[in-house]
C-alpha positions in Angstrom: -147.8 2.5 -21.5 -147.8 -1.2 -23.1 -148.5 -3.0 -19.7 -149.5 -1.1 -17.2 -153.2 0.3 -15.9 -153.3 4.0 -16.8 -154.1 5.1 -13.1 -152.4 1.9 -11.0 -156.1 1.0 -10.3 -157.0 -1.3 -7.8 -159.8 -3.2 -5.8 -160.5 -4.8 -2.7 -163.0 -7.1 -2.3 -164.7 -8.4 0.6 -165.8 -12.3 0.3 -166.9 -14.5 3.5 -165.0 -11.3 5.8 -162.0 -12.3 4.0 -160.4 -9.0 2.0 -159.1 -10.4 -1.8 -156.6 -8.2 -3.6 -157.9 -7.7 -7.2 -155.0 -8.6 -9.2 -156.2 -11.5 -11.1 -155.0 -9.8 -14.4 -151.8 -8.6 -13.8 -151.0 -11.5 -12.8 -152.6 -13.2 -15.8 -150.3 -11.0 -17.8 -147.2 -11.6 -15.7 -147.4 -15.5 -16.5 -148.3 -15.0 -20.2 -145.0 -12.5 -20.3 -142.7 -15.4 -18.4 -144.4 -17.9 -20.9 -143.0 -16.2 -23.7 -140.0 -15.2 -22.0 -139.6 -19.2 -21.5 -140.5 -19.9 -25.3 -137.9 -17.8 -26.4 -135.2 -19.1 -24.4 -135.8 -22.7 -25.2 -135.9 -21.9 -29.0 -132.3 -19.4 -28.6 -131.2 -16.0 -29.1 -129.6 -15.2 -32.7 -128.0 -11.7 -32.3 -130.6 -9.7 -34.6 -131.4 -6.2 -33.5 -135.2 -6.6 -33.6 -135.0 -9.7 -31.6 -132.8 -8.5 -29.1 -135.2 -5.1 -28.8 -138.0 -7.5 -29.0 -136.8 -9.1 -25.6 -136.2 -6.0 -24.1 -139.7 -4.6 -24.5 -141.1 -8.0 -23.5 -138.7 -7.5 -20.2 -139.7 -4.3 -19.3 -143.7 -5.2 -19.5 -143.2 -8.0 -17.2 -141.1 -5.6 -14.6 -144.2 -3.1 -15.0 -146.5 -6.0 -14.3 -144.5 -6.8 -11.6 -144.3 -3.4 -9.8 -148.2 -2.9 -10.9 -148.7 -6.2 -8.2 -146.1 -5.1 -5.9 -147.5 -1.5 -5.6 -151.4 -2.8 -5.0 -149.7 -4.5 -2.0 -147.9 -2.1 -0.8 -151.1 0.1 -0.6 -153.3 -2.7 0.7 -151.1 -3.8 3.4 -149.8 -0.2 4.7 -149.8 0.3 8.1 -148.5 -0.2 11.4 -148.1 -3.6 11.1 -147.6 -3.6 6.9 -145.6 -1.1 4.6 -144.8 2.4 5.4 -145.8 5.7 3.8 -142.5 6.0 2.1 -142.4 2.2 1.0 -146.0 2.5 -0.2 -145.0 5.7 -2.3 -141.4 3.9 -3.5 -142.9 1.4 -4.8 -146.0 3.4 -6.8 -142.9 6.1 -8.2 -141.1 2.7 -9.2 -143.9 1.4 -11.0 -144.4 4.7 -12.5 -141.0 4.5 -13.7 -141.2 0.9 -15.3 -144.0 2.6 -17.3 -142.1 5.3 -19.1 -139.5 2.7 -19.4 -141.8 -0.1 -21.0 -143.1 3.0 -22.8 -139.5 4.0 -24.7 -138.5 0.1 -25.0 -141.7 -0.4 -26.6 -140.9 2.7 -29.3 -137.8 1.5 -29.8 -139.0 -2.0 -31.0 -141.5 -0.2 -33.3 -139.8 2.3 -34.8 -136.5 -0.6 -34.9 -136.2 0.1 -38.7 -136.6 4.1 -38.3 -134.5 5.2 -35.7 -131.8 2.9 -36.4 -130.4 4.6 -39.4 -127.4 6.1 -39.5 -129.0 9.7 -40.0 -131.8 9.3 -37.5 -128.8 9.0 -34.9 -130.0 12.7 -33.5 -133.6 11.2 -33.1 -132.3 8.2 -31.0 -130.3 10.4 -28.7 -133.4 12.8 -28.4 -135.6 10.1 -26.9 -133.1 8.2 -24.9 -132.4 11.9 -22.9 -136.5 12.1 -22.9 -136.6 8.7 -21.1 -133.3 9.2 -18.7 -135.9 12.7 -17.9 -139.4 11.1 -17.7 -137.9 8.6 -15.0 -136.0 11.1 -13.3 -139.6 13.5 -13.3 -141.3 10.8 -11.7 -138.9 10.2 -8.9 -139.0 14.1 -8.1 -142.2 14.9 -8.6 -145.2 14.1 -5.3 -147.4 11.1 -5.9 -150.6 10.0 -3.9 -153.0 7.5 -3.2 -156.6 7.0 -2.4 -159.0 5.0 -1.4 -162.4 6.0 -2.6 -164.7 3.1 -1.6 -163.6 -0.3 -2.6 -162.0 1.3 -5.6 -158.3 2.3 -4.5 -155.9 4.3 -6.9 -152.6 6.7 -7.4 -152.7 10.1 -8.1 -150.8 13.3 -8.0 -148.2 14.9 -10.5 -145.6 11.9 -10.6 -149.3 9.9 -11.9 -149.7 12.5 -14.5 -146.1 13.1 -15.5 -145.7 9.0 -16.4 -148.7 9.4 -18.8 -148.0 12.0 -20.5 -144.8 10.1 -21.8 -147.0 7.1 -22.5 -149.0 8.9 -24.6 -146.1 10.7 -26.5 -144.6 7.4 -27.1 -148.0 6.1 -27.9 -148.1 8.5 -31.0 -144.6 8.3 -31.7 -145.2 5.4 -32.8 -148.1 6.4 -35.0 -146.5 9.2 -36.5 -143.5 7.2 -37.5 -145.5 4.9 -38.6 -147.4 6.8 -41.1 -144.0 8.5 -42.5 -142.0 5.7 -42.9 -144.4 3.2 -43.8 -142.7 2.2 -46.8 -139.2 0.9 -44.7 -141.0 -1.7 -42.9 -142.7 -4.6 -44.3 -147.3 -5.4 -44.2 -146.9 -7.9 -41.7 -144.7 -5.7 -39.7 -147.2 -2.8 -39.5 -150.5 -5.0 -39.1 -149.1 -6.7 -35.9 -148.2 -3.4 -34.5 -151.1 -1.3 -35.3 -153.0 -4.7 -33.7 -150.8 -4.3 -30.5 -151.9 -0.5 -29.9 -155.2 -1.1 -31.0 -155.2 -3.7 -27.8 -153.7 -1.4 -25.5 -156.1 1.7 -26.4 -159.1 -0.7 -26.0 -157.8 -1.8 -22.7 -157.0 1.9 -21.8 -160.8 4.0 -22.6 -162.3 0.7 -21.1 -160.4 0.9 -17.7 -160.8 5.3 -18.5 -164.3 4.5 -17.3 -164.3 1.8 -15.0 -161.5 1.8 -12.9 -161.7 -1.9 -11.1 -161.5 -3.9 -14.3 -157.7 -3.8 -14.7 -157.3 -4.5 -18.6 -153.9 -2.2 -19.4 -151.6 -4.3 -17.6 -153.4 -7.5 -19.0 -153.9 -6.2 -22.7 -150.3 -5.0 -23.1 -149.1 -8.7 -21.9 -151.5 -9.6 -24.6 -149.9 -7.6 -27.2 -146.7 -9.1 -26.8 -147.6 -12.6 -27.2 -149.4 -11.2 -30.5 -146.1 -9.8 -31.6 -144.2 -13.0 -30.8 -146.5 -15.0 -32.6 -146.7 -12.8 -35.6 -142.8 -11.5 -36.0 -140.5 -12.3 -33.3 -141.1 -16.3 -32.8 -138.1 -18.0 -33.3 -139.5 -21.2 -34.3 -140.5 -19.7 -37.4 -137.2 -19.4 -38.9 -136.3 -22.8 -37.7 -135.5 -26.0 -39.9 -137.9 -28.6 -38.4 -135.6 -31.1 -39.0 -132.1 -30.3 -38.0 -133.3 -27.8 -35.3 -131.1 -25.3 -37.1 -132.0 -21.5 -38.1 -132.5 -21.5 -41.5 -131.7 -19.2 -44.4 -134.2 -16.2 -44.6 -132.8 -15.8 -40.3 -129.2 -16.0 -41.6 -129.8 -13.1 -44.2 -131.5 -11.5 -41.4 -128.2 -11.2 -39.3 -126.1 -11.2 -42.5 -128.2 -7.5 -43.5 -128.3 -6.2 -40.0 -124.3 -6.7 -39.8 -123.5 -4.8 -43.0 -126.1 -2.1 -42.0 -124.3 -1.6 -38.5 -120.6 -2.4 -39.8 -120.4 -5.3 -37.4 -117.5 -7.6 -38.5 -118.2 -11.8 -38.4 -116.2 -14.5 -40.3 -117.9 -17.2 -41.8 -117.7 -20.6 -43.5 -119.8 -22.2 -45.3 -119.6 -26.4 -45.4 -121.5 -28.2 -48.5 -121.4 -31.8 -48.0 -121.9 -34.3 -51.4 -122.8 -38.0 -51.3 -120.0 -39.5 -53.7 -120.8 -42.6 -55.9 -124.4 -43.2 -54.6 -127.9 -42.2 -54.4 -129.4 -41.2 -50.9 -133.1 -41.1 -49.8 -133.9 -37.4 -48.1 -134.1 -38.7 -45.0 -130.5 -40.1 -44.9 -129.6 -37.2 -46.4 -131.5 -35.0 -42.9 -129.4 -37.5 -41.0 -125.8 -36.8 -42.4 -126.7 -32.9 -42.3 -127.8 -33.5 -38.5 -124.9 -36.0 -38.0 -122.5 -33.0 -38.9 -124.0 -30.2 -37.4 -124.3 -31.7 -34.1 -120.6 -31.9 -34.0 -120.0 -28.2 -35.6 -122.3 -26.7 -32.6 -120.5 -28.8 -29.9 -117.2 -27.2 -31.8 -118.5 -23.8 -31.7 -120.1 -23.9 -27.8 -117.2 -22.2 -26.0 -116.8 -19.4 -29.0 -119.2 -16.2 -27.7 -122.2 -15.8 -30.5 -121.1 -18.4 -32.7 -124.2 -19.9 -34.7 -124.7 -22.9 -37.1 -127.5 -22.1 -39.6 -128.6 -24.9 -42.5 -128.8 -22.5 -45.7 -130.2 -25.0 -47.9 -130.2 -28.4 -48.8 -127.4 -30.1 -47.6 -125.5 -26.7 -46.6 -124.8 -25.7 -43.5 -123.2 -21.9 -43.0 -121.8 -20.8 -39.6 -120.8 -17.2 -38.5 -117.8 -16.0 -35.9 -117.4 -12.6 -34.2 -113.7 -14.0 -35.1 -111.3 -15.6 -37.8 -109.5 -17.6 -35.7 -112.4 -19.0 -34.3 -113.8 -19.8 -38.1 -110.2 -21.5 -39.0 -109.7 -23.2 -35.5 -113.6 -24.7 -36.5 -112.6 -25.6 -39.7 -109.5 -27.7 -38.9 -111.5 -29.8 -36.2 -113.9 -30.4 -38.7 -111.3 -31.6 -41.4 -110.1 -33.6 -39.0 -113.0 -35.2 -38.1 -114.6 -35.8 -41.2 -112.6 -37.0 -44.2 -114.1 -39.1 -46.9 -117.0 -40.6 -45.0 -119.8 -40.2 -42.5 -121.4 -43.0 -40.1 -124.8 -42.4 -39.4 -125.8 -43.3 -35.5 -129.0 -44.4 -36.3 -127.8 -47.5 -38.5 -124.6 -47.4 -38.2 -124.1 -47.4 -41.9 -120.9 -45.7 -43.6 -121.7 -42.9 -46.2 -118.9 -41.9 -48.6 -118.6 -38.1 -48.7 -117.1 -34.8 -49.8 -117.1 -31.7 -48.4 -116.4 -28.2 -49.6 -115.5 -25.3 -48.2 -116.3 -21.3 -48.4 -114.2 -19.2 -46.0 -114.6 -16.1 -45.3 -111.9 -14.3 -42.5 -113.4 -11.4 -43.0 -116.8 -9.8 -44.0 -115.6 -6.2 -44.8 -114.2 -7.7 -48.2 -117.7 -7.7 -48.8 -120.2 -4.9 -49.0 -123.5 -7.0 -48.4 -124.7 -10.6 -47.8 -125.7 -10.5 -51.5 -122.5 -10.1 -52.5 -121.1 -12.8 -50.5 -123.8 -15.4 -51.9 -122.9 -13.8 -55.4 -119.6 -15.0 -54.6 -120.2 -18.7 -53.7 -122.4 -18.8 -57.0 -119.5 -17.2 -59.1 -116.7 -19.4 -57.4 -118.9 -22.5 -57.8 -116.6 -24.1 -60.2 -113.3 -23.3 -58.5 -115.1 -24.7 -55.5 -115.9 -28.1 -57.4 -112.1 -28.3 -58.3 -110.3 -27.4 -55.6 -113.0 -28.3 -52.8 -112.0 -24.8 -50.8 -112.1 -21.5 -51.7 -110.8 -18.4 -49.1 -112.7 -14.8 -49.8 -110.3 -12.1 -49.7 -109.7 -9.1 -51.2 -108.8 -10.7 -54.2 -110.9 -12.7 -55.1 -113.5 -10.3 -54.1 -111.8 -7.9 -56.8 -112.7 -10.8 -59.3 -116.0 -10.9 -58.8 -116.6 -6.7 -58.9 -114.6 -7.0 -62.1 -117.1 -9.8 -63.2 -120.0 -7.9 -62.1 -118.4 -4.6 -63.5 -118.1 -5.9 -66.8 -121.5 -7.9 -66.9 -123.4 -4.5 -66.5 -120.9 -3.0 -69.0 -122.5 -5.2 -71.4 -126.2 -4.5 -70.2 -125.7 -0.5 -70.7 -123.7 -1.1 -74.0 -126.4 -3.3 -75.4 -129.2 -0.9 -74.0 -127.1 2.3 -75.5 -126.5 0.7 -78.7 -123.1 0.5 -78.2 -122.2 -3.2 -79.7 -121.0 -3.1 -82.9 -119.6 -5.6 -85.6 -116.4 -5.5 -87.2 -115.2 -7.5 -90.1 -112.3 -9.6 -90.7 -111.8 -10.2 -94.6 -110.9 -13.6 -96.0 -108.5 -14.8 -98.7 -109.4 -16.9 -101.7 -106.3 -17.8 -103.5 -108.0 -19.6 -105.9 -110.2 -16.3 -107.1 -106.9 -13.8 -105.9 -109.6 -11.6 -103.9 -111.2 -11.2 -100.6 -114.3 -14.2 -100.8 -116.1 -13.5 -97.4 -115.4 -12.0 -93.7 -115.9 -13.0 -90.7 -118.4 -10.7 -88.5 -117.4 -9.9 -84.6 -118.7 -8.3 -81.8 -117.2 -5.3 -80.6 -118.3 -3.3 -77.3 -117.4 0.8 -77.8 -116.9 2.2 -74.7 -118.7 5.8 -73.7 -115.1 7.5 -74.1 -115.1 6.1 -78.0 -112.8 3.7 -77.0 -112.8 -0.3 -78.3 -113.4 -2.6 -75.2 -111.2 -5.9 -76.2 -113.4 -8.6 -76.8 -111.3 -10.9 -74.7 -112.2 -8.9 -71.7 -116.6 -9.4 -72.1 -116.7 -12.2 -74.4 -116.4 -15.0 -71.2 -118.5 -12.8 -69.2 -121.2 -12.6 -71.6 -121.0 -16.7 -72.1 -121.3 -16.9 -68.7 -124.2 -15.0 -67.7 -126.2 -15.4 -71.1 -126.0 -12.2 -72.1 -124.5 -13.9 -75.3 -127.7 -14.8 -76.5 -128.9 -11.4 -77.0 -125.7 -10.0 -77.8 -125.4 -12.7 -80.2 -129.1 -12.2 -82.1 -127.8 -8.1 -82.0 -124.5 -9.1 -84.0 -126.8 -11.0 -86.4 -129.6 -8.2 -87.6 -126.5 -5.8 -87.8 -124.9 -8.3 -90.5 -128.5 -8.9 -92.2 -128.7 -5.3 -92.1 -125.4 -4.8 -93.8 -126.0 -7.2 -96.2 -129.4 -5.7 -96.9 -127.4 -1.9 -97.3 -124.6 -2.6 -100.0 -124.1 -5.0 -103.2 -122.4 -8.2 -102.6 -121.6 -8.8 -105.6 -119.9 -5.4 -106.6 -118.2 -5.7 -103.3 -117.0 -9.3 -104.3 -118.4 -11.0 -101.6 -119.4 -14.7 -101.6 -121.0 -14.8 -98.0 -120.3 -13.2 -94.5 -119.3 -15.8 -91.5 -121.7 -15.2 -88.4 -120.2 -17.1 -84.5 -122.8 -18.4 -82.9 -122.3 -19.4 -78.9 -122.8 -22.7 -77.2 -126.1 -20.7 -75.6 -127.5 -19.8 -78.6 -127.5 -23.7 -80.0 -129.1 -24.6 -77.3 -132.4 -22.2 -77.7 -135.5 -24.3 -79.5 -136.7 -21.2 -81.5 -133.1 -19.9 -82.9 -134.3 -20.9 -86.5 -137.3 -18.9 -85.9 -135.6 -16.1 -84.4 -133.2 -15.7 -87.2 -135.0 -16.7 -90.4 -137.7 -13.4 -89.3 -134.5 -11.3 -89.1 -133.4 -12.5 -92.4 -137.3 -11.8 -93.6 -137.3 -8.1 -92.0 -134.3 -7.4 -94.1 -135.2 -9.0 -97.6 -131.2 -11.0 -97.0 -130.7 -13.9 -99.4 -130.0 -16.5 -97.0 -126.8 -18.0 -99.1 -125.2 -14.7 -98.3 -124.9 -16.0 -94.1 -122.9 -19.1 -92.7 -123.1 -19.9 -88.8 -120.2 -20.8 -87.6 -120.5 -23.3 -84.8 -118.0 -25.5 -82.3 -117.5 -28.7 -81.4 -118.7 -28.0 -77.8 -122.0 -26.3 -78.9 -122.9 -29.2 -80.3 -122.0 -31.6 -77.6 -123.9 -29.8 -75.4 -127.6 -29.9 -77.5 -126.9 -31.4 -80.2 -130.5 -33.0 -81.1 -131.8 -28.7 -80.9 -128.5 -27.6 -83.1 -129.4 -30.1 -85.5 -133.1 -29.6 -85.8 -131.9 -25.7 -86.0 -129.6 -26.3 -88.8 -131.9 -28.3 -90.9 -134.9 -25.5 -90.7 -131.8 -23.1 -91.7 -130.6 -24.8 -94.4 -134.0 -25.4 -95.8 -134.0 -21.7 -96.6 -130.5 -21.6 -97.7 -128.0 -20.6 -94.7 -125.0 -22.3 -94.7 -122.8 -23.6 -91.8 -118.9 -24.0 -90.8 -117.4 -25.9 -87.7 -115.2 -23.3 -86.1 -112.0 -23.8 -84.1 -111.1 -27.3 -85.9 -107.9 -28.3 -83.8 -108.5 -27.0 -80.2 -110.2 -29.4 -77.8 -111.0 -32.7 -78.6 -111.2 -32.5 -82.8 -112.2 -35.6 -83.0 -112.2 -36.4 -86.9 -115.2 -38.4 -87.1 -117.1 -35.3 -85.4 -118.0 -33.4 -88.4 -118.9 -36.5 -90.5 -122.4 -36.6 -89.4 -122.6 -32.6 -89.0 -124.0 -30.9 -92.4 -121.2 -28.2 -92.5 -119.6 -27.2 -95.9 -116.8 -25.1 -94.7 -113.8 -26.5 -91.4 -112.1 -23.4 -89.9 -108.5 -24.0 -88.5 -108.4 -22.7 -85.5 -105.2 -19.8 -84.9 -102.9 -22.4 -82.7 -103.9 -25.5 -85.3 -102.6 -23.0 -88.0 -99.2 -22.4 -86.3 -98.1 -25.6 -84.7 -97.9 -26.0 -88.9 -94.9 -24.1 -89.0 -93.6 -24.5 -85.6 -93.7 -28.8 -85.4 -93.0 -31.3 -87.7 -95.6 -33.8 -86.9 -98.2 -31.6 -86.8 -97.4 -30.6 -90.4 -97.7 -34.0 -91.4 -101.6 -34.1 -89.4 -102.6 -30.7 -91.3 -101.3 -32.4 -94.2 -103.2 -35.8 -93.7 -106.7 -33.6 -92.6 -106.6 -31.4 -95.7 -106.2 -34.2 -97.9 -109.1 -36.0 -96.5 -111.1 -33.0 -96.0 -110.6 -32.4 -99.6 -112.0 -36.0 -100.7 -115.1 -35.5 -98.4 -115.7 -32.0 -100.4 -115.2 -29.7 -97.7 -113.7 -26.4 -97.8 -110.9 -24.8 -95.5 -110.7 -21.9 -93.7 -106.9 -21.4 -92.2 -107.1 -19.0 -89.3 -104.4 -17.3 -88.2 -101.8 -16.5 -91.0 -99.5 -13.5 -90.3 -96.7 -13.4 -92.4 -96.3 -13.8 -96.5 -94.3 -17.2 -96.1 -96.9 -18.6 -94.2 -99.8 -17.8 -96.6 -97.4 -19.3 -99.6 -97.6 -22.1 -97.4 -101.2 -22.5 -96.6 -102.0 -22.0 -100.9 -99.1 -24.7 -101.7 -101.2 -27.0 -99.1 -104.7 -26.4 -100.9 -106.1 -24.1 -98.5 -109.6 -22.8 -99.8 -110.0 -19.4 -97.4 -107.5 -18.0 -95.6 -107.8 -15.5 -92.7 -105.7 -13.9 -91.0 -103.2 -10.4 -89.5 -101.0 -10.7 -92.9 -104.1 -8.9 -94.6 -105.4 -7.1 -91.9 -107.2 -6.9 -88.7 -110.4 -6.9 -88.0 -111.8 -3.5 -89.2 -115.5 -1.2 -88.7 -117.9 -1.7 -90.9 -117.0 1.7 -93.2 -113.6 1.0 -93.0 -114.0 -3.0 -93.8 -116.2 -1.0 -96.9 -113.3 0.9 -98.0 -110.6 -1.8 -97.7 -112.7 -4.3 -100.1 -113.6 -2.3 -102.9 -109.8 -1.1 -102.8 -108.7 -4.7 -102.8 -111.0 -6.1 -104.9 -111.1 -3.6 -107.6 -110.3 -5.2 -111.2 -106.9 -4.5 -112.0 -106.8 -1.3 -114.2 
């Protein structure tokens, strides 16, 4: 089919009484097959399917070629003195045979992304018995030759038989192509189409005039088209370490998973510590250790070193030994510094380590790289990090919860319960403190402990956060504060949410929408949030006060606390964080700090809020110590909005 003339023409020509064999283009189409061939060794074999079908195909079109040259001999040079009859026809039936071989290779490349699902197994096995038949056909079925003029060519059954099977390949390949044109990519399916389009050219030309010999030629053609278009390897090369890159790694990374084939890896990221390097120093340390990792891994069977990106280089094993055994050379070798050949010069380095003994804790290469991404941290601390089934049930739980929140927040599922807060001075509940709660589809509560770092982490906290907000405008908007009692309601705002330019605008037109007087909402902030934008958080605050919105630092006592922090922040209210609150009652000197902090609080005008009070001797305590708000399980926990309702007007309903 894809290399071969159609009818194994031939001519003999007859120049100065010297008889010339006419096989210029086969043997044009022989060396552009053992060029490629040549290319593609030089540039190495990564074990990806396509590839590896890819050489096959290319293989079996330059055996054709080569059985298409042999067989013109064998018929030129028959005789008594030359080939025999049975030679002669040997050699035609095996060229016949290369054909319906070169014929099912070439399907199987095209159809690679078909055929090789696990439900087209039946398919596969189909066409491999029709190939095992269409060779056996053409060694039991007659073939002959003639010579009609100087035009000299096969014929007989065995001829027909071997084209037949071409052409059912042929438009296999169309068909399949047509039907499952949306599981393989454009490019894919242009070079392909291009590659029969050459070969059907080649065959109605040569249909009509046998002696010019384009099949063989035009098939040879098509498979350097192919290599340039899809299967060069130079393509997914780095120029500059002479490493496969990253798009070749997920390549063999999907193709693994697909076929359950089991690899170890490790993934090496090298840092420059205390200094600045140009990118080409940088190239040379990444060369510099790659060089000895594929010396390392030489003696280990498909072993590869590929440069993911920047200065990362990520290896695969068939085994884990083989990635640990790698790994402890490399330690070795490398501690806390590089030379570079070139100049000689000594970098100081770090490296850190992904290790991964086995891929079947994984289900895809996405999840793996969502791994490294979501053990970045731990990496940066402990400079290794080993994916087992642990840690693998870490991230599911992380990535479990994270689309827990997306469907909650799409379902309108978040909702905001109320913690009320103590005035002693007033004897009543003042304010609350509004937080987000996540009910699950069985009616359930999901504790906030369990999606609150989650959300924080993958900035879904922003729009949980804005959601929290128009359901307390919203409240606000649907009952009487002041029957209720209520001074204000307290509002958490995250570290990500200080950080956005436009959260003034994005709040004040919530606050608008609702017709909320903006007196009745404080933000609460932290200490981090600030330290983190604090030139955005500020120019936030003062468009929010400007209309009236107050604001408290939340969490006083965790962290650093630093007492001049809150001087220069325009806050009216400090909350005491829970643990602050207790080491009150549980250590002497930090009784006497609470006792020092309240006292200067006081003369700077700021009000209190004690978190965290649970039992009746403890709230005595925080009113004899001048406490403004207090908050806290000794009145109650946080509670739904109707029930929050209910608990208020019971409370603060004037004594009869």
């Amino acid at each position: 089919m894809y290399g071969c003339s159609m009818q194994s023409s031939w001519k003999l020509t007859e120049e100065n009484g010297a008889n010339m064999l006419n096989i210029h283009m086969q043997v044009g189409g022989l060396l552009i097959v053992l060029v490629v061939l040549y290319l593609s060794f030089r540039a190495g074999f990564v074990q990806i399917k396509s590839k590896r079908l890819y050489f096959r195909a290319l293989l079996a079109t330059g055996i054709c070629l080569l059985f298409d040259i042999l067989s013109i001999v064998g018929i030129v040079f028959e005789g008594e003195n030359g080939f025999s009859p049975v030679v002669v026809r040997l050699l035609c039936k095996l060229y016949l045979a290369s054909l319906v071989a070169e014929s099912y290779f070439g399907f199987l490349y095209a159809a690679d992304e078909f055929v090789r699902a696990h439900r087209y197994k039946g398919m596969r096995v189909a066409y491999q018995l029709l190939v095992v038949a269409g060779v056996a056909g053409v060694f039991f079925l007659p073939v002959s030759y003639r010579a009609e003029g100087l035009v000299v060519y096969s014929t007989g059954p065995s001829v027909i038989y071997a084209y037949l099977y071409g052409l059912f390949y042929v438009l296999s390949i169309l068909v399949t192509g047509v039907i499952f044109a949306d599981k393989t990519s454009k490019e894919r399916r242009q070079a392909i189409l291009l590659w029969m389009l050459l070969w059907m050219a080649a065959a109605t030309i040569q249909f009509f005039h046998r002696e010019w010999l384009l099949v063989g030629f035009s098939a040879a053609l098509g498979m350097m088209v192919l290599y340039a278009e899809l299967e060069n390897p130079r393509e997914g090369i780095d120029r500059r370490t002479g490493l496969y890159n990253g798009s070749v790694l997920m390549e063999l990374m999907n193709e693994s998973y697909a076929n359950d084939r089991k690899f170890a890896g490790m993934n090496v990221i090298i840092r420059i510590r205390d200094r600045e390097l140009d990118h080409e120093k940088e190239t040379e340390l990444v060369i510099h250790a790659a060089n000895f990792l594929k010396q390392t891994i030489k003696k280990y069977k498909n072993a590869q070193v590929f440069r993911y990106v920047g200065m990362e280089l990520l290896l695969t094993f068939e085994h884990a030994g083989e990635m640990f055994e790698t790994y402890d050379r490399f330690r070795k070798e490398y501690r806390e510094e590089i030379r570079i050949s070139k100049s000689g010069e000594v970098i100081p380095v770090q490296f850190l380590f992904y290790l991964m003994p086995d891929s079947t804790v994984a289900q895809s290469a996405e999840e793996v790289f969502w791994f490294h991404h979501y053990f970045s941290t731990e990496l940066e601390e402990q400079g290794c990090v080993v994916m087992d089934r642990k840690s693998m049930e870490r991230l599911r739980g992380y990535s479990k919860t994270k689309q827990m929140i997306s469907r909650a927040m799409d379902e309108r599922r978040l909702e905001v319960f109320f913690q009320p807060i103590y005035a002693p001075k007033e004897k009543r509940f003042a304010s609350a403190e509004a937080l987000v709660r996540i009910r699950a589809e069985d009616g359930s509560i999901v504790p906030p402990g369990k999606f609150i770092p989650v959300a924080e982490e993958t900035g879904l906290i922003v729009s949980m956060g804005e959601e929290i907000f128009r359901q307390v405008c919203e409240f606000i908007c649907a009952h009487n504060m002041k029957e209720l009692g209520l001074h204000y309601i307290e509002v958490n705002l995250s570290v990500a949410q200080c950080e956005q330019e436009d959260l003034a605008e994005r709040f004040l037109r919530i606050i608008d929408l609702y017709q909320v007087d903006p007196r009745m909402i404080n933000l609460e902030i932290t200490e981090t949030a600030s330290l983190h934008a604090k030139k955005t958080l500020m120019k936030n605050m003062e468009d929010l006060m400007e209309s009236g919105v107050h604001f408290s630092l939340d969490d006083f006592g965790t962290g650093r606390s630093n007492l001049d922090y809150f001087v220069d922040m325009p806050v009216r209210i400090i909350k005491f964080d829970y643990s602050f609150t207790q080491s009150y009652f549980q250590n002497e000197k930090a009784r006497y700090v609470m006792e020092s902090v309240v006292h200067m609080m006081k003369k700077m005008q700021l009000e209190i809020v004690s978190e965290g009070v649970e039992t009746e001797e403890q709230l005595a305590a925080m009113c004899s110590l001048g406490v403004d708000y207090i908050q806290g399980y000794y009145f109650s926990k946080p509670l739904p909005m109707g029930e929050f309702v209910d608990f208020i007007e019971e409370k603060n309903r004037p004594a009869a």
